[in-house]
FIKOLZA-1660 file (N, C-alpha, C; in steps of 0.1 Angstrom, whole numbers, plus 5000, padded with zeros to 4 digits):
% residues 220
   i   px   py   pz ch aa at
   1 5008 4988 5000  A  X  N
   1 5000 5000 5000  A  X CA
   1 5009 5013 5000  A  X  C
   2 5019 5010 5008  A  X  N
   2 5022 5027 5009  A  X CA
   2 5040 5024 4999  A  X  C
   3 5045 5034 4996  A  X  N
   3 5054 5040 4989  A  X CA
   3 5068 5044 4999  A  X  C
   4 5078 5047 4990  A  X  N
   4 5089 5054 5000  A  X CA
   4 5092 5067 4992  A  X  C
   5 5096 5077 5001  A  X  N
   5 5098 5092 4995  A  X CA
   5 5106 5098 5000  A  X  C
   6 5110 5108 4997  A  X  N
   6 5121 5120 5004  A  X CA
   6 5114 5131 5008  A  X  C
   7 5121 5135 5019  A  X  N
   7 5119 5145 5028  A  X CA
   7 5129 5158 5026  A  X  C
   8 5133 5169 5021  A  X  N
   8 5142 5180 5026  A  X CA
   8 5140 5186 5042  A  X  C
   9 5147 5184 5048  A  X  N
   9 5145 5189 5060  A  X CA
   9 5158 5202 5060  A  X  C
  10 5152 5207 5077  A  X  N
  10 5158 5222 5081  A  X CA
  10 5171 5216 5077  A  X  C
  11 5179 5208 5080  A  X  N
  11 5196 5204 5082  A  X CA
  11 5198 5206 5064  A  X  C
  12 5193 5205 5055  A  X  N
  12 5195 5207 5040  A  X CA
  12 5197 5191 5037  A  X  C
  13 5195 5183 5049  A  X  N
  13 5198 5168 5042  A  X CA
  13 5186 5161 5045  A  X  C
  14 5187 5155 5028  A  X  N
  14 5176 5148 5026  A  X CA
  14 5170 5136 5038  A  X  C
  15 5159 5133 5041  A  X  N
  15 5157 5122 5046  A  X CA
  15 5147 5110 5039  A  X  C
  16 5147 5103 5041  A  X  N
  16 5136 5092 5035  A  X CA
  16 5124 5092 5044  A  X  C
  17 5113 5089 5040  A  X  N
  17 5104 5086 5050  A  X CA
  17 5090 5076 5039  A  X  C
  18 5081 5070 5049  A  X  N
  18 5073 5060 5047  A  X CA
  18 5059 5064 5041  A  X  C
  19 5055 5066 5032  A  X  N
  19 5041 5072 5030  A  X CA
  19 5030 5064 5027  A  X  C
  20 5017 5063 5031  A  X  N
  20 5008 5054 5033  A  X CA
  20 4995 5063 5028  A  X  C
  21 4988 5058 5015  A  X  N
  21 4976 5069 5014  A  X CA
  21 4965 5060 5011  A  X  C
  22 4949 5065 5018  A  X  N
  22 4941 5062 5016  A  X CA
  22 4933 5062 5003  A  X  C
  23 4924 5053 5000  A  X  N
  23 4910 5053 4992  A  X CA
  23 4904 5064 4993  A  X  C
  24 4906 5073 4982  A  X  N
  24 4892 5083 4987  A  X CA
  24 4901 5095 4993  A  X  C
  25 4891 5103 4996  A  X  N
  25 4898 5119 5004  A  X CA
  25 4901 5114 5016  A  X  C
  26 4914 5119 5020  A  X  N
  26 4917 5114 5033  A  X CA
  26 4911 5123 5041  A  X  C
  27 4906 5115 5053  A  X  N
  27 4899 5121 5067  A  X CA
  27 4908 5134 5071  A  X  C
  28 4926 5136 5067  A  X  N
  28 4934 5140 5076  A  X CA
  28 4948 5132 5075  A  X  C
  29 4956 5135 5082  A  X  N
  29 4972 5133 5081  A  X CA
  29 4977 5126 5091  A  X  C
  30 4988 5122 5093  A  X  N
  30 4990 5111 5103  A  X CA
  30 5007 5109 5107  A  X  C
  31 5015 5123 5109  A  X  N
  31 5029 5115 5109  A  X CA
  31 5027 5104 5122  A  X  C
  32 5038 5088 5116  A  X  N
  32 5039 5082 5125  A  X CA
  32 5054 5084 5128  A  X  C
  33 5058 5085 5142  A  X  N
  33 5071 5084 5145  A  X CA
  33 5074 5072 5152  A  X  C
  34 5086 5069 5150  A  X  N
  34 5092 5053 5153  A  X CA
  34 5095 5055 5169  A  X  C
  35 5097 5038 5171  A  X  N
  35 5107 5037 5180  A  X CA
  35 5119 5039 5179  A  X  C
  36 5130 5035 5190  A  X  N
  36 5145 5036 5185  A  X CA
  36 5148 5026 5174  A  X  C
  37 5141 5017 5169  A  X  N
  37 5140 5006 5161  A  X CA
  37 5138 5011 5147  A  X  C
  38 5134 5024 5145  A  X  N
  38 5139 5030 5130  A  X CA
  38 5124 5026 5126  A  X  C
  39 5123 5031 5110  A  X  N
  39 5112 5031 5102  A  X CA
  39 5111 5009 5096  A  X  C
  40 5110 5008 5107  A  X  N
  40 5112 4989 5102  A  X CA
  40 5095 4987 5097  A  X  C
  41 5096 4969 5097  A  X  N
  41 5083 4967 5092  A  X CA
  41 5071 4970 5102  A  X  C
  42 5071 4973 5110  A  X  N
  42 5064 4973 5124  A  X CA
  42 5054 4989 5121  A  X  C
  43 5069 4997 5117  A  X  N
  43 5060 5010 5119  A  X CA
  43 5056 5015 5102  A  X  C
  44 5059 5007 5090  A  X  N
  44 5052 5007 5082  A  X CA
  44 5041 5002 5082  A  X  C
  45 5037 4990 5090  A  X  N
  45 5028 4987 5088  A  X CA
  45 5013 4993 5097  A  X  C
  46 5020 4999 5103  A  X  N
  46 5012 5012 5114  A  X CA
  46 5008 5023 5106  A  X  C
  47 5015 5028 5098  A  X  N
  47 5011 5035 5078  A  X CA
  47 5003 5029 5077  A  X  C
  48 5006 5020 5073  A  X  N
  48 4995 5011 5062  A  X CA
  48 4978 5014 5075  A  X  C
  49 4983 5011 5081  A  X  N
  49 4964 5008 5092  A  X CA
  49 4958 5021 5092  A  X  C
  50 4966 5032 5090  A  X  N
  50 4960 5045 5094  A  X CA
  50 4957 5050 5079  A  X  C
  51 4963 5046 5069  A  X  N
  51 4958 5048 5057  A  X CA
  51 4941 5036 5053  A  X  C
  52 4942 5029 5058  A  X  N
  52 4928 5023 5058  A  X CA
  52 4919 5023 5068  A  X  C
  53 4925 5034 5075  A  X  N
  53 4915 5041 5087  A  X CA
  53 4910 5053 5077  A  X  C
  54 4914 5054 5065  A  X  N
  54 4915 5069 5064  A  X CA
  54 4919 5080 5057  A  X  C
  55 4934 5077 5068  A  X  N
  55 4943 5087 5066  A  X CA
  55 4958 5090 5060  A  X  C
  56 4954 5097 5053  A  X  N
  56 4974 5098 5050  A  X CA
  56 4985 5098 5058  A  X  C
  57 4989 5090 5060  A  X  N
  57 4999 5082 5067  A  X CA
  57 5018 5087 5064  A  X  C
  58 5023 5095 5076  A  X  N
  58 5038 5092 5067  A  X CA
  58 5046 5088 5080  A  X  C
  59 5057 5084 5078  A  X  N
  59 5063 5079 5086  A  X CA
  59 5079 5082 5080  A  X  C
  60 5084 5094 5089  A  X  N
  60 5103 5099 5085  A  X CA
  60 5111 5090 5092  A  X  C
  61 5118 5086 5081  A  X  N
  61 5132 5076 5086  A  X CA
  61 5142 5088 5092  A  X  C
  62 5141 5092 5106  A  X  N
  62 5148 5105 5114  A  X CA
  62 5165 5097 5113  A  X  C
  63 5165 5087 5115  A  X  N
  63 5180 5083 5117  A  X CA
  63 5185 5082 5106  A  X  C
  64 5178 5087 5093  A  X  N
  64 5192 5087 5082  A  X CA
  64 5198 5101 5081  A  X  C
  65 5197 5111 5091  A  X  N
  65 5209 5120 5096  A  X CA
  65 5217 5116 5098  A  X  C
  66 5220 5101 5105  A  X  N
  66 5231 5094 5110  A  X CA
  66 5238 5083 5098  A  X  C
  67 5225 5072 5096  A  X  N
  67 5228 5061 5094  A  X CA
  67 5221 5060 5078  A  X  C
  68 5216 5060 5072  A  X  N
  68 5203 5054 5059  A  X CA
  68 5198 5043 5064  A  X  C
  69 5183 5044 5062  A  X  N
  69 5174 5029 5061  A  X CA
  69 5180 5021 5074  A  X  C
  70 5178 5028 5090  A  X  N
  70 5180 5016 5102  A  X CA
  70 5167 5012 5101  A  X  C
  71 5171 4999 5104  A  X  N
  71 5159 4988 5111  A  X CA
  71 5165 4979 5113  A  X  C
  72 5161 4982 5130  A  X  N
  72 5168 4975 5138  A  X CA
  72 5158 4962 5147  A  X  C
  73 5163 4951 5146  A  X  N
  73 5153 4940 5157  A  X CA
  73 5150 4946 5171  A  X  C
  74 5144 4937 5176  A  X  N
  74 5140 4939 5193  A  X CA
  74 5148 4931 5200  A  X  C
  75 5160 4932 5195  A  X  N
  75 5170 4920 5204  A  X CA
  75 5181 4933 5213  A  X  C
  76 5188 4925 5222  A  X  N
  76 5196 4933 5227  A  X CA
  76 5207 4942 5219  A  X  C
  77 5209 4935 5205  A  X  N
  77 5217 4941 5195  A  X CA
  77 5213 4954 5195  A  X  C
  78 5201 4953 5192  A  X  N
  78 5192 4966 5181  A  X CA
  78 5191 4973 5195  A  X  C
  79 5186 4967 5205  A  X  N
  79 5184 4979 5217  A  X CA
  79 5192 4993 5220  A  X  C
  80 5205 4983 5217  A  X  N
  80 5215 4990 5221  A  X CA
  80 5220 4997 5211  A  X  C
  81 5218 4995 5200  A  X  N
  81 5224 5006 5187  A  X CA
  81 5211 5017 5185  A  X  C
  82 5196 5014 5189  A  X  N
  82 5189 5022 5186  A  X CA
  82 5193 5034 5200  A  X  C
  83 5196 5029 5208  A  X  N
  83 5197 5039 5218  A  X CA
  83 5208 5047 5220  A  X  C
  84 5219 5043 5214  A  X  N
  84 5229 5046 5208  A  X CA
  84 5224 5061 5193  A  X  C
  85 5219 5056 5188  A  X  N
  85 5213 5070 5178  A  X CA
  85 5203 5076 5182  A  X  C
  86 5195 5073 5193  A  X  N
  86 5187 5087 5197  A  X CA
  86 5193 5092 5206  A  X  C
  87 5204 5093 5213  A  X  N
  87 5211 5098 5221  A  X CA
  87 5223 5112 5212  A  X  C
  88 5222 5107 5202  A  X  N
  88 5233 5112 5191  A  X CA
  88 5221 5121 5184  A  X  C
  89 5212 5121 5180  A  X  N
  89 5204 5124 5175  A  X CA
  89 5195 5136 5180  A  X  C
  90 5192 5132 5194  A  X  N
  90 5185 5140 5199  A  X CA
  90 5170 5142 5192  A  X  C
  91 5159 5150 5206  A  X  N
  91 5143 5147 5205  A  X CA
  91 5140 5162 5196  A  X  C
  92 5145 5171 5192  A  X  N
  92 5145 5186 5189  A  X CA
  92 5148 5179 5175  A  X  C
  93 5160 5177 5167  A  X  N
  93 5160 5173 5151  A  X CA
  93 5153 5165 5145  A  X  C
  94 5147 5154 5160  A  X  N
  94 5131 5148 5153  A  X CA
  94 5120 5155 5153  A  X  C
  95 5121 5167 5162  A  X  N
  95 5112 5171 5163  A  X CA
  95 5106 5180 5150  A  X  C
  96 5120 5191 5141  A  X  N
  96 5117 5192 5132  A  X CA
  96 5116 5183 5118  A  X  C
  97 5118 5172 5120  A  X  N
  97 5114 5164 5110  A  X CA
  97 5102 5157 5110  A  X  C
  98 5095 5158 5119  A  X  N
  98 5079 5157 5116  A  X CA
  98 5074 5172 5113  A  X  C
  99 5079 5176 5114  A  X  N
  99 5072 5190 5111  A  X CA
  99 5070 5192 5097  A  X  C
 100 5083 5191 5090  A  X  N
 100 5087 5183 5074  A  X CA
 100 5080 5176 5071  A  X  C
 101 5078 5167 5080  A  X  N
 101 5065 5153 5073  A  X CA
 101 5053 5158 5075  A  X  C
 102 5047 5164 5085  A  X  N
 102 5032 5172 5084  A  X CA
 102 5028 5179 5078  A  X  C
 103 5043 5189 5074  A  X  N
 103 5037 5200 5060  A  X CA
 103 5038 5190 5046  A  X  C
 104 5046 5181 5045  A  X  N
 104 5049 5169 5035  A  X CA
 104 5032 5169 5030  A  X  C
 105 5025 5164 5042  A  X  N
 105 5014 5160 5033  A  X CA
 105 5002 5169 5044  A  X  C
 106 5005 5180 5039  A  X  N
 106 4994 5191 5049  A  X CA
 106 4978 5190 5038  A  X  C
 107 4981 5189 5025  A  X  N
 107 4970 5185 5016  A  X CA
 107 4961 5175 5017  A  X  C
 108 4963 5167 5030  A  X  N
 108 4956 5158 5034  A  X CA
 108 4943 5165 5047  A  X  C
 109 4946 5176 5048  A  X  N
 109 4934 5182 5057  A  X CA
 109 4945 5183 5072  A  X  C
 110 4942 5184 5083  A  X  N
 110 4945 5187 5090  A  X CA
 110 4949 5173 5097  A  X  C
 111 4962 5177 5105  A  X  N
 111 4973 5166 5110  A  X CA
 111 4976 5164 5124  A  X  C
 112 4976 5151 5124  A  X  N
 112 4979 5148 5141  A  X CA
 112 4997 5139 5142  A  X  C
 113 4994 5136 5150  A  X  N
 113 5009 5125 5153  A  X CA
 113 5005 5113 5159  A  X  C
 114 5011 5104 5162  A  X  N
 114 5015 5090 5167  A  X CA
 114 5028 5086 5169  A  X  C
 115 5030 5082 5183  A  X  N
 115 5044 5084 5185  A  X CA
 115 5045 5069 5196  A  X  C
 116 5055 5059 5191  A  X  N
 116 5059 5051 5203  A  X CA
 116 5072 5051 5212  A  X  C
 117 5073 5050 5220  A  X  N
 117 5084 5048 5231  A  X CA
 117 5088 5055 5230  A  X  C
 118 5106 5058 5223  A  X  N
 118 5110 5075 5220  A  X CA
 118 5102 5084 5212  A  X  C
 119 5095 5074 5200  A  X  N
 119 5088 5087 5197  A  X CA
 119 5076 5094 5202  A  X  C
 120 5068 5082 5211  A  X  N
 120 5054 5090 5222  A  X CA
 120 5058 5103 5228  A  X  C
 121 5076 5102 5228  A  X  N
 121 5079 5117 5238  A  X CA
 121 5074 5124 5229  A  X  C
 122 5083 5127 5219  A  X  N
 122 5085 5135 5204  A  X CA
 122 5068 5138 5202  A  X  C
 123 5058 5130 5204  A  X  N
 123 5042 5129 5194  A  X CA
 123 5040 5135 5210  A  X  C
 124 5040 5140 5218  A  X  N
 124 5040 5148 5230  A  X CA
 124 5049 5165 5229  A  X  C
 125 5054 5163 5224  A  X  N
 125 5065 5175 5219  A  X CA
 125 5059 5180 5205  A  X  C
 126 5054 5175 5197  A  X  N
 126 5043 5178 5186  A  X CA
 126 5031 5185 5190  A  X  C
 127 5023 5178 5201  A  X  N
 127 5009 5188 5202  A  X CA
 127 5014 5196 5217  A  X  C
 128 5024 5197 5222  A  X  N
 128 5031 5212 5224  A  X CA
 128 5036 5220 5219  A  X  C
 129 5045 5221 5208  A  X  N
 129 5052 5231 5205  A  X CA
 129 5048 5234 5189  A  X  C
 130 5040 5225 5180  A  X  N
 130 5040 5222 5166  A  X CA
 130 5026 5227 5167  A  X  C
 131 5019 5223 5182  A  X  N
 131 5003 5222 5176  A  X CA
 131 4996 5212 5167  A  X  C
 132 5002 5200 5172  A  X  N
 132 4995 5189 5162  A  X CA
 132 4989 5179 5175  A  X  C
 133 4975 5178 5171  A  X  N
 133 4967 5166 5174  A  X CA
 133 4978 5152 5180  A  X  C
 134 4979 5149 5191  A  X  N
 134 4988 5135 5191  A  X CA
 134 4984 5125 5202  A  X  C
 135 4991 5112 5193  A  X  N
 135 4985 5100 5205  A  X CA
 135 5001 5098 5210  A  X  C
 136 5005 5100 5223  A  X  N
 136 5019 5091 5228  A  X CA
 136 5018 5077 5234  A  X  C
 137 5021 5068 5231  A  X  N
 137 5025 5055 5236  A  X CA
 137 5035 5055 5245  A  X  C
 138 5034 5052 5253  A  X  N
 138 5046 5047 5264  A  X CA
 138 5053 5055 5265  A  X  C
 139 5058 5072 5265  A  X  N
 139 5066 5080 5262  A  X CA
 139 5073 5079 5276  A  X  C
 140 5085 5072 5273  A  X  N
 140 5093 5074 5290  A  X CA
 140 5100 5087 5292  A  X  C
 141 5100 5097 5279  A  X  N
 141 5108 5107 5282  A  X CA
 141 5095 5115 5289  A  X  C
 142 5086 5116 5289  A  X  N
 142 5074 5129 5290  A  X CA
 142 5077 5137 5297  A  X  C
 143 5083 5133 5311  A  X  N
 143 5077 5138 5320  A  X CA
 143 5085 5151 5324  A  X  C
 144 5096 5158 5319  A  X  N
 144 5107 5168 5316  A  X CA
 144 5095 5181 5307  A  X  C
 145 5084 5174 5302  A  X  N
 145 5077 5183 5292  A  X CA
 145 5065 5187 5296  A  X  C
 146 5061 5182 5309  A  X  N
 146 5046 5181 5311  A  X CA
 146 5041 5193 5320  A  X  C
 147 5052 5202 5319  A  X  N
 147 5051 5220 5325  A  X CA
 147 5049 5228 5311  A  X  C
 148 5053 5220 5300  A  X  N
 148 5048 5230 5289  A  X CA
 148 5034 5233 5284  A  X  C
 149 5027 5244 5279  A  X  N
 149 5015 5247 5281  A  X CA
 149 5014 5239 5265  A  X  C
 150 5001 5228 5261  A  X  N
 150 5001 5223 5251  A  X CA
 150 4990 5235 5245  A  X  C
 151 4997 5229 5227  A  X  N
 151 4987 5242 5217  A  X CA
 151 4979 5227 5210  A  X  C
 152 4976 5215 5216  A  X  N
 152 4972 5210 5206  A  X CA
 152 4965 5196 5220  A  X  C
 153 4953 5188 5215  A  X  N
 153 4949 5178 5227  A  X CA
 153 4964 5165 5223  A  X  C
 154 4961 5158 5236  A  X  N
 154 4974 5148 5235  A  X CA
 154 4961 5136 5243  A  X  C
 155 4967 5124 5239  A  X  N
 155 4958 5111 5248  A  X CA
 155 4971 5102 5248  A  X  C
 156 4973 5098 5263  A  X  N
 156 4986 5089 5266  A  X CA
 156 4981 5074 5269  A  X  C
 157 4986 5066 5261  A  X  N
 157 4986 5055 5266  A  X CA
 157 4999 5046 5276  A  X  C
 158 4996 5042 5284  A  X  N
 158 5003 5031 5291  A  X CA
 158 5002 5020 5295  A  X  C
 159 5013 5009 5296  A  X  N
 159 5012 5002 5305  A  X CA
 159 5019 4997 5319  A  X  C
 160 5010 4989 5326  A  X  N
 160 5009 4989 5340  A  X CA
 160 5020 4981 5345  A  X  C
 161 5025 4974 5334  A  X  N
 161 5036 4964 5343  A  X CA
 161 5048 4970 5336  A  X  C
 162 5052 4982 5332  A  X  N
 162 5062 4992 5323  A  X CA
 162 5072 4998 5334  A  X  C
 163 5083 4989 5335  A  X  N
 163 5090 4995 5341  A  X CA
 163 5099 5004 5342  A  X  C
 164 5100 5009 5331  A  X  N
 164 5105 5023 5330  A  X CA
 164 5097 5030 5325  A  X  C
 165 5085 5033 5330  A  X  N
 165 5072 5040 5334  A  X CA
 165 5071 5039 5345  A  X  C
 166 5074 5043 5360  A  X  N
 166 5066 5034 5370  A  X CA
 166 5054 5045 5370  A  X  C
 167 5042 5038 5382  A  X  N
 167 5030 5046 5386  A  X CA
 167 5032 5058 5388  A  X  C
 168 5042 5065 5396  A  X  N
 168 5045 5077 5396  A  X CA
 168 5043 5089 5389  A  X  C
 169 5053 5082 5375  A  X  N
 169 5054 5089 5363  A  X CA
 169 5037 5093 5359  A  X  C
 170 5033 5081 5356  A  X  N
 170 5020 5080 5348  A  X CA
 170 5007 5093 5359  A  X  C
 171 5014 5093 5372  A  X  N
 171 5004 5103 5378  A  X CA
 171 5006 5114 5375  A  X  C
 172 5023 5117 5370  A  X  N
 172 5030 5134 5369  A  X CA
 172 5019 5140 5357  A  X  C
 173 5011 5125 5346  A  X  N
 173 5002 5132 5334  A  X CA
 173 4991 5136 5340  A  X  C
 174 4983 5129 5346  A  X  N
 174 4974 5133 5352  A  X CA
 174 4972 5142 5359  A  X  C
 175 4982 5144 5368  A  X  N
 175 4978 5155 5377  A  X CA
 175 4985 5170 5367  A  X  C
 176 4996 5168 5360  A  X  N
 176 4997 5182 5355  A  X CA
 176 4993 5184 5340  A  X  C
 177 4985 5175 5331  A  X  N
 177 4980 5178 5322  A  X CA
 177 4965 5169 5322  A  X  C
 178 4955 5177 5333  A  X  N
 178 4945 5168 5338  A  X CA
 178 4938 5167 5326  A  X  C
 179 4933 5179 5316  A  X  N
 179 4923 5178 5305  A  X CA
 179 4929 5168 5295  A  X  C
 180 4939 5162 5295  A  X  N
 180 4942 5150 5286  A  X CA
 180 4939 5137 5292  A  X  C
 181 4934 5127 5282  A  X  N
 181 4932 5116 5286  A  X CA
 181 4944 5107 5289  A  X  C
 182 4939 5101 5299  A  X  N
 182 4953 5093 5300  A  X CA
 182 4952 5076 5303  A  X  C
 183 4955 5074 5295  A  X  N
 183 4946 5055 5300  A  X CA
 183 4956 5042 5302  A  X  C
 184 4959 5033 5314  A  X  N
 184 4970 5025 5319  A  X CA
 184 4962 5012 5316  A  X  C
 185 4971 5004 5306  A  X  N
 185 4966 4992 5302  A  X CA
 185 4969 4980 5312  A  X  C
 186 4970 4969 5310  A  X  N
 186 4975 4954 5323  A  X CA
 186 4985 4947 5312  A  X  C
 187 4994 4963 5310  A  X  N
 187 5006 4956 5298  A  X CA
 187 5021 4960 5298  A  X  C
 188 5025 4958 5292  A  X  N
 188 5043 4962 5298  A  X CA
 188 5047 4966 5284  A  X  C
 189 5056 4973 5285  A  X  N
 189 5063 4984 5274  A  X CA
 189 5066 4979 5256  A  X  C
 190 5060 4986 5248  A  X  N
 190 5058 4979 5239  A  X CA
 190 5045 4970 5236  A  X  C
 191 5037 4972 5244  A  X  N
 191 5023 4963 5242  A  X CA
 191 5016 4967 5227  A  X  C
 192 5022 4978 5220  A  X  N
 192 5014 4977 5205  A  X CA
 192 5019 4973 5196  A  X  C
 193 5028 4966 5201  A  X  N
 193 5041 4961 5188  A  X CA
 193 5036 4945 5186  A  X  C
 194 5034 4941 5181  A  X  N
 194 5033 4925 5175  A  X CA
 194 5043 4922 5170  A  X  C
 195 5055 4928 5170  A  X  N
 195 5064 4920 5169  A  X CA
 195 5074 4915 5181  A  X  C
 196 5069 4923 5193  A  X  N
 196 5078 4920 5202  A  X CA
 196 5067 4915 5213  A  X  C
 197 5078 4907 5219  A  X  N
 197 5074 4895 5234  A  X CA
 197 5062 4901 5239  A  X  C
 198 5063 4921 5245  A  X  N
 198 5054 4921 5249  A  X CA
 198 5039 4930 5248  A  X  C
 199 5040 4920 5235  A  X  N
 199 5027 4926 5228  A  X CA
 199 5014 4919 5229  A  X  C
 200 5005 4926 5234  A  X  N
 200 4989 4922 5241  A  X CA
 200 4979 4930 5234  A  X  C
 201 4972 4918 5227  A  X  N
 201 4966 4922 5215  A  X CA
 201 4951 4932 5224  A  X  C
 202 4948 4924 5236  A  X  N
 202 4934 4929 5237  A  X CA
 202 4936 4947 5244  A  X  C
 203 4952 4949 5249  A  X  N
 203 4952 4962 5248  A  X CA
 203 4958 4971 5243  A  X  C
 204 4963 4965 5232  A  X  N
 204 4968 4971 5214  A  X CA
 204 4955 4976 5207  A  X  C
 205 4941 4964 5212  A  X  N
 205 4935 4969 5201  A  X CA
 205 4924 4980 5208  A  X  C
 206 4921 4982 5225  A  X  N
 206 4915 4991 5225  A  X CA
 206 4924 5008 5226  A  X  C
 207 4934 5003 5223  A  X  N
 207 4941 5016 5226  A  X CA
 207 4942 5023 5210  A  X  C
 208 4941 5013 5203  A  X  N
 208 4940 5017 5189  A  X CA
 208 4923 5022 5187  A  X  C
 209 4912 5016 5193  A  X  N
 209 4901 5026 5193  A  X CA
 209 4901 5037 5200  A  X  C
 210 4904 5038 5208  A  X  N
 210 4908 5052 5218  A  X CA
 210 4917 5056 5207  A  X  C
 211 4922 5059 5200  A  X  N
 211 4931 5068 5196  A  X CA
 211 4927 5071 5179  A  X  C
 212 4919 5062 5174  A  X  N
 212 4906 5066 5163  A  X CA
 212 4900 5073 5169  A  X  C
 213 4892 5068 5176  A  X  N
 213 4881 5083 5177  A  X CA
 213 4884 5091 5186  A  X  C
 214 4899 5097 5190  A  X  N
 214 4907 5108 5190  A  X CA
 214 4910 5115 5179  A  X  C
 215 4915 5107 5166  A  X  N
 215 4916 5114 5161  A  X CA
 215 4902 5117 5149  A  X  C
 216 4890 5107 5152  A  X  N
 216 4883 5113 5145  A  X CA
 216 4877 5127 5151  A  X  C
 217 4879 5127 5163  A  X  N
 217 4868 5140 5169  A  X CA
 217 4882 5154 5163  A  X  C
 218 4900 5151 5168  A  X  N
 218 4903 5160 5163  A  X CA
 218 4911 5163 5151  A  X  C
 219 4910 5153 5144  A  X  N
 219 4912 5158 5129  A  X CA
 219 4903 5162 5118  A  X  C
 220 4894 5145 5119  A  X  N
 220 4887 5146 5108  A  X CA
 220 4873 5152 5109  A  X  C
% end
């Protein structure tokens, strides 16, 4: 379904990124941002779902600043090289590269984010500072951000056995960004991913209707 395309971004270097387009007028826009795991099959195929939700779908390969085309496994290998280039990388040069990818396809009507693990921070850092509609997944960075006044709604998902989430964190959303939703699954980090250990389909799939009719109420 979806295609691969280039990006010019602020740095003058090109990036690649994932594009996914619907049947029909799209509802609206959809940058997906990755894990530290790069634009792999996981988060194309998270394109693909939101383009048959819909919506125009893109998804920027952020780490070919560094590297071209990572995709990386869910093994300790990949753990450690992905974290290895978001550290190098930094949440601010991704940040303008979805900005790149939302004006990319702004022709789609109006645009939100979707962001896992590192990127939940980033799709948190989007409907603050960008003003884009966003869903975060598991964002372990948030909580450094959650004194910024947002220009856009945000809905957090979590899970409950996430140990680098503890309960704590997950209250810092509530109590200081109360008008966002915020919902804790009976799942552990990475629960949307089907390709890794700890993925739990029954709360992959309602977190994926919570975050449809998020974005149907704020996009489309």
């Amino acid at each position: 379904m979806g295609k691969h395309v280039k990006l010019d971004t602020s740095s003058s270097k090109e990036i690649g990124a994932y594009l996914a387009t619907p049947k029909g007028k799209p509802k609206g826009g959809i940058v997906v941002i990755q894990e530290i795991f790069g634009v792999n099959a996981h988060i194309r195929s998270i394109a693909d779902r939101y383009a048959e939700a819909g919506y125009t779908a893109i998804a920027p390969a952020v780490f070919d600043h560094l590297e071209r085309d990572v995709e990386l496994g869910y093994d300790q290998a990949g753990v450690e090289k992905g974290v290895k280039l978001i550290a190098e990388l930094g949440l601010v040069r991704a940040l303008y590269d979805v900005e790149v990818a939302a004006s990319a396809i702004s022709e789609a009507g109006k645009i939100g984010t979707v962001g896992y693990c590192w990127g939940g921070t980033i799709a948190l850092m989007a409907a603050l500072r960008l003003g884009l509609p966003s869903a975060s997944y598991y964002g372990s960075r948030n909580v450094p951000f959650l004194s910024e006044e947002p220009q856009a709604p945000v809905i957090f998902h979590f899970g409950e056995k996430d140990h680098s989430i503890p309960p704590e964190m997950v209250a810092k959303h509530r109590e200081m960004m109360p008008q966002m939703e915020t919902y804790v699954y009976p799942a552990d980090h990475g629960f949307n991913c089907d390709a890794r250990g700890a993925y739990d389909p029954p709360s992959a799939k309602l977190a994926w209707d919570r975050t449809l009719a998020f974005f149907e109420k704020n996009l489309a």
